[in-house]
N, C-alpha and C positions, 0 to 999 in steps of 0.2 A: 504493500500500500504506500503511496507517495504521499509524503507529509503535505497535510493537511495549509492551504494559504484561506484568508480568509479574505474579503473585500467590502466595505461600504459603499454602495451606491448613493448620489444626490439623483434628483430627479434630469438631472441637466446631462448625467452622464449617457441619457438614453436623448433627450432633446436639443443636443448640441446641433447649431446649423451643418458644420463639418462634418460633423459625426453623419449627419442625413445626406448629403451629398457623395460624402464615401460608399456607404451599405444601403441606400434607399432609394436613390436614385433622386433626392428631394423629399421623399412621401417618409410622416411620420411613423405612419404601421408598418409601411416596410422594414426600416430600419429599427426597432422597437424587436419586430418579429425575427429578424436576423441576429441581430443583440441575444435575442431571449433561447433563441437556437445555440450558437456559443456558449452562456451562461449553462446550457441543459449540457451540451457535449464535455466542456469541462471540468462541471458537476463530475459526472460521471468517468470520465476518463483520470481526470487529474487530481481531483480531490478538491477541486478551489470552491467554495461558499458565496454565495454574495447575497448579502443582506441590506435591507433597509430599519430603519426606523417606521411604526407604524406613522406617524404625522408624514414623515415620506414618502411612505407608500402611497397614502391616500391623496398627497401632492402630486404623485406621478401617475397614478390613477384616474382623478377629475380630470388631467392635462389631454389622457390618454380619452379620454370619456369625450371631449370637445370636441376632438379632432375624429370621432367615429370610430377609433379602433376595433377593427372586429373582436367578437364575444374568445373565438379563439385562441387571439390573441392576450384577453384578460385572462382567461385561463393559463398560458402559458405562464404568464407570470404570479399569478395566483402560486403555480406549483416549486416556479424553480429560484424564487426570488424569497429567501428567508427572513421573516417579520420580527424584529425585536425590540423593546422598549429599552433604550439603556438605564442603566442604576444609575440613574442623577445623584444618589445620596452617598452613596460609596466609592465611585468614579473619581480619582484622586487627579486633581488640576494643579500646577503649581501657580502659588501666590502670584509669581512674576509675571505670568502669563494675564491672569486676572488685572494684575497691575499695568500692565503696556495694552488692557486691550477698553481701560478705561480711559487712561492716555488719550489713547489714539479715538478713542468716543469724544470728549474735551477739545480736541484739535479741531476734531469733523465738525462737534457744532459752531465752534468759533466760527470756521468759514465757511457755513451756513450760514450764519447772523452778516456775516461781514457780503456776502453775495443778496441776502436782502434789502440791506441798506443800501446797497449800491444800485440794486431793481430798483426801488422806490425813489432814489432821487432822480434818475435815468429817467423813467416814466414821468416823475412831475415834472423837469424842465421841460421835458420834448412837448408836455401835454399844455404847458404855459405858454410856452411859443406858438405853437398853434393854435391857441385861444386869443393870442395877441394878435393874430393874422386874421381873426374871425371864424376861425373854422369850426362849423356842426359838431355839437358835444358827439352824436352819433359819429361823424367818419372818425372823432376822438378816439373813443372806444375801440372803434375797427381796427384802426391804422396800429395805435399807440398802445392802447391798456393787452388788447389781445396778445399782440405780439410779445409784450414785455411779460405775462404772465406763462405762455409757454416756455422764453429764453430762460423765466427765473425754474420753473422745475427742472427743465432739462440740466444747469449747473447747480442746482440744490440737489435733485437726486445723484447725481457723479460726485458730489461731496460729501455728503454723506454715505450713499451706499456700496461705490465702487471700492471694491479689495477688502471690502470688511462683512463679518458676520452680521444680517438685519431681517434675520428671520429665524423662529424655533427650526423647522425641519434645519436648517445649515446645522446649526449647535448641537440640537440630536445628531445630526451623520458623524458630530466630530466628537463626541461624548458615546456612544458605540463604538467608534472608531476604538477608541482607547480603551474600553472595556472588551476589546475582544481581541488589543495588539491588532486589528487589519489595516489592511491598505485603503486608501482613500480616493474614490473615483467621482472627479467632477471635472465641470467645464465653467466653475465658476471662482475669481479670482480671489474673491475671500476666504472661502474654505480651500482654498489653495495656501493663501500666508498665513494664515492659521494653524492648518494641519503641521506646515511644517514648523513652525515656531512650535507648536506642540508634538513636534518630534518624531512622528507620523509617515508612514512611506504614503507619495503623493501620485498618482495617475490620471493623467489626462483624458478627458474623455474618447479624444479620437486614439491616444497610445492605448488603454487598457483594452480592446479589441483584438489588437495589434498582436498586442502581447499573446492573449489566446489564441488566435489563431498561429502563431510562432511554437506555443507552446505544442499546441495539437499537431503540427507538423513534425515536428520530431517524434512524439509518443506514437503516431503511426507509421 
């Protein structure tokens, strides 16, 4: 029997755009279904696990559920995709870790705050100027308020949620992760600096395929 690897899945390692363009041809199921075929043959040949967290699972589920995935395909991952709650209470994290990851929460909000203040004044000059030229409160709105409320989320989301953990399912894969020694399979950049600041072997969503399929080549 070949020693035993184990793997956490994020829901992103299955809906990476990459990932769809390699095994899918573009189409979600397809590549989902290809994925879940791998994950069966490795199972069984190699000995590797891959598990999620249930808040995971059910992440990658609903995702799967939108996009029409066939029933057989929920089935497949019903069977080969292993559900576990990790021990949040026992789950040993180092201080330091907690420490740099409030840091870096502290930082994020600063230039949050400092990117809205700079929306808001941006918006009210432009919006004074063109009040001073006469312009219809309406094309105001269109032109000015519109535009500067999408510009402000699109660099408030990239400040805050780019490369950091901002959601449970992340935290559960990486707290499982640790409670079980596996590997960590995402396509997502925060549980990527995470994982390895937490010490963690890291796999990419389009390498961890890869890998199986390398692995299965040789064992036949």
């Amino acid at each position: 029997m070949l020693a035993k690897q184990r793997f956490v899945l994020d829901t992103t390692a299955f809906t990476d755009t990459q990932l769809r363009d390699d095994y899918g041809e573009g189409d979600l199921s397809k590549t989902v279904d290809a994925m879940l075929d791998l994950i069966a043959k490795s199972r069984i040949k190699l000995n590797i696990s891959c598990h999620m967290p249930p808040i995971t699972y059910k992440e990658f589920t609903d995702y799967m559920s939108r996009y029409e995935c066939p029933d057989e395909t929920l089935v497949k991952a019903e069977t080969w995709i292993v559900k576990k709650t990790p021990n949040r209470y026992d789950t040993k994290i180092p201080s330091e870790i907690f420490y740099e990851y409030v840091q870096d929460m502290r930082e994020r909000m600063n230039k949050g705050m400092r990117i809205s203040e700079n929306g808001i004044w941006e918006a009210a000059v432009e919006s004074m100027v063109m009040m001073s030229r006469g312009t219809q409160k309406s094309e105001i709105e269109a032109k000015v308020l519109g535009k500067a409320i999408t510009d402000f989320r699109k660099r408030y989301r990239a400040a805050l949620r780019k490369g950091t953990l901002d959601s449970a399912p992340d935290l559960d894969v990486l707290l499982l992760a640790k409670e079980l020694g596996a590997g960590v399979v995402a396509a997502d950049e925060g549980i990527k600096v995470w994982a390895e600041r937490l010490g963690l072997r890291f796999l990419s969503a389009k390498s961890f395929p890869q890998m199986m399929e390398e692995y299965l080549q040789h064992y036949d």
